[in-house]
C-alpha positions as CSV (number, residue, x, y, z in Angstrom):
1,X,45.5,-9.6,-33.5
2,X,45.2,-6.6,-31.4
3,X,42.0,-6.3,-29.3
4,X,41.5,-2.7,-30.8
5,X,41.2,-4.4,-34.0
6,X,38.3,-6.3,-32.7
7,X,35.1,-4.8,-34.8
8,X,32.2,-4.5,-32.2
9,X,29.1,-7.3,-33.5
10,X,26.1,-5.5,-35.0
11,X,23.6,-4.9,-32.7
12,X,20.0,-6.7,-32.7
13,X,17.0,-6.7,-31.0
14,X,16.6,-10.3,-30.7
15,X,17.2,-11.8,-27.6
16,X,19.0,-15.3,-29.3
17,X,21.1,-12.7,-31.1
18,X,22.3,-10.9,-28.6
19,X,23.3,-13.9,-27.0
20,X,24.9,-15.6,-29.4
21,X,26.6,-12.3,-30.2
22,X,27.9,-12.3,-26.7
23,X,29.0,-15.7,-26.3
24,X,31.3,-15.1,-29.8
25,X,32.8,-12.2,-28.6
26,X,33.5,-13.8,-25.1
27,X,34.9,-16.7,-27.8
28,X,37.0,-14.1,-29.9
29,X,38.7,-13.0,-26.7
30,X,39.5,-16.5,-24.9
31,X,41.4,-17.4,-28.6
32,X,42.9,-14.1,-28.5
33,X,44.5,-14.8,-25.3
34,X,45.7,-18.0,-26.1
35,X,46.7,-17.2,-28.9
36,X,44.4,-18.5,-32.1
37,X,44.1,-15.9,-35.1
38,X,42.6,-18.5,-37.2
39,X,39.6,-18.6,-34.7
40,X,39.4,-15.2,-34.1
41,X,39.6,-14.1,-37.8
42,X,36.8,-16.7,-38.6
43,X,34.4,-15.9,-35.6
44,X,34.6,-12.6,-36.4
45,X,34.5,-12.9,-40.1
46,X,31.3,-14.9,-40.1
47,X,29.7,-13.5,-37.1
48,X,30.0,-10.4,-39.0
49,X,28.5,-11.8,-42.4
50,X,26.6,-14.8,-41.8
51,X,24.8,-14.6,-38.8
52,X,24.2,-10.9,-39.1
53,X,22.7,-10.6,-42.5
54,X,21.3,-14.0,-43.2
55,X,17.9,-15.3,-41.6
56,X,18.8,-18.8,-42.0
57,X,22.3,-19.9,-41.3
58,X,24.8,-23.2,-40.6
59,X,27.8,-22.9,-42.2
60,X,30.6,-25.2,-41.3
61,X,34.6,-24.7,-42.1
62,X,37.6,-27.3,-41.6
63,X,40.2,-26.5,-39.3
64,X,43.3,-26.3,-42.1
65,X,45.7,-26.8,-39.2
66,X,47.3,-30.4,-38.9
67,X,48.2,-30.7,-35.1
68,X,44.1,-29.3,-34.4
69,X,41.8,-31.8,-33.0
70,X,38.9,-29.3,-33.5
71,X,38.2,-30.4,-37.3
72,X,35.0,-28.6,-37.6
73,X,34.4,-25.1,-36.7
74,X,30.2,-24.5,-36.9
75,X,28.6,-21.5,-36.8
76,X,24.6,-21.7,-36.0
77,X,22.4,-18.8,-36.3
78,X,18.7,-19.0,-35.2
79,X,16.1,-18.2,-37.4
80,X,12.0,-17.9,-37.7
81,X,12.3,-20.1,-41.1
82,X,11.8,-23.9,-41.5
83,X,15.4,-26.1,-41.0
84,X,17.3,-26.7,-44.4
85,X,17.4,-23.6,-46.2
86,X,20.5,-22.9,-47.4
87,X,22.1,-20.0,-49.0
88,X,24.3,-20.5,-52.1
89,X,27.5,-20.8,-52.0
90,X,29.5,-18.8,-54.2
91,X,33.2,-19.2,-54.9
92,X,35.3,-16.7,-57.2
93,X,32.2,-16.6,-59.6
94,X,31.5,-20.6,-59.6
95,X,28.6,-22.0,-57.9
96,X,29.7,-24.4,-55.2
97,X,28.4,-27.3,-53.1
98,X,27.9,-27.2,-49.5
99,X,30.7,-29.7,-49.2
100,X,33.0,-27.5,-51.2
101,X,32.1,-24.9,-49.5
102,X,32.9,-26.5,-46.2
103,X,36.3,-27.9,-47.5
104,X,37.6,-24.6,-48.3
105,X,40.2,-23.2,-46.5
106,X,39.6,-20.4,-44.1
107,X,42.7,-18.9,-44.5
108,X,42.7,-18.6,-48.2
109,X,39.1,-16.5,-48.0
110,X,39.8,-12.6,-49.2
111,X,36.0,-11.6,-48.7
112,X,32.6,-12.4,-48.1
113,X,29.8,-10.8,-49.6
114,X,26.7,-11.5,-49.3
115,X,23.4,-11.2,-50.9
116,X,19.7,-11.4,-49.6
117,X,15.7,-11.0,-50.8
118,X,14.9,-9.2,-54.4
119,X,18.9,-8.0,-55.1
120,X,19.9,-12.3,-54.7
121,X,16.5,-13.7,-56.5
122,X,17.0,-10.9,-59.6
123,X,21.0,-12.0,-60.1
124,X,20.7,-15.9,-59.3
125,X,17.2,-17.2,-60.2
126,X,15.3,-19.0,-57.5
127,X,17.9,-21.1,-56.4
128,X,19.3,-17.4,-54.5
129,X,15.8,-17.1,-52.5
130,X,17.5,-17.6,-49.4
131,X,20.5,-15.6,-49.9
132,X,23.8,-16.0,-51.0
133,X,27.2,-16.0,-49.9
134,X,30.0,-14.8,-52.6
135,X,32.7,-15.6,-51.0
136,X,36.3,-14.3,-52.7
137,X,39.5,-16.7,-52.4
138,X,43.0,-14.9,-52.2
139,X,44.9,-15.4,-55.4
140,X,47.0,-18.7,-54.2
141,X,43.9,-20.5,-52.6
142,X,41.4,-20.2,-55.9
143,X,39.9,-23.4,-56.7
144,X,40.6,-25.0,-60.0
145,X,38.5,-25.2,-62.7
């Protein structure tokens, strides 16, 4: 990956933000010079969803790769609310765990959308008040029905 095809982190006028913002793009370079698209690609991908759009946020992803000793890549944004509320997790259409959701491959995910306040509650019910992520898997990686 090219470091002109680095997309700049939205901006914020939190101080924890702009931190954290920092300290992943200081990240994105560092794997970029050694060499790590799969970390780069993911920081940016859910530094760029995730932590931008969500108030609440811990997602965590497997490392796919079998010579990694890093098994767990976690990404923690702060937030005003109380601890534990999770977005849902949606996976080409299917509702989905938080431990299928963290057993997914990185690699295999096309897009994330995702979904926050009146527009989540009025397509998902309740269980969407604290957002939702619709995350799209490339054709090869869908998970079975």
């Amino acid at each position: 990956m090219e470091w002109s095809q680095l997309r700049h982190l939205p901006e914020r006028h939190s101080p924890n933000v702009f931190v954290a913002q920092h300290l992943l793009s200081i990240l994105a370079l560092i794997c970029m010079l050694f060499r790590l698209p799969f970390i780069v690609g993911l920081l940016l991908l859910f530094a760029q969803t995730t932590c931008a759009q969500l108030p609440t946020s811990s997602q965590a992803i497997r490392d796919p790769r079998p010579d990694s000793t890093q098994k767990v890549i976690r990404i923690i944004c702060a937030s005003s609310l109380p601890v534990g509320n999770e977005p849902l997790h949606i996976v080409d259409g299917i509702p989905v765990s938080r431990e299928q959701f963290a057993a997914l491959n990185p690699n295999g995910i096309k897009k994330i959308d995702v979904l926050k306040g009146a527009q989540a509650t009025a397509i998902y019910g309740s269980r969407a008040a604290n957002g939702v992520l619709i995350i799209t898997m490339k054709r090869r990686f869908r998970l079975k029905k």
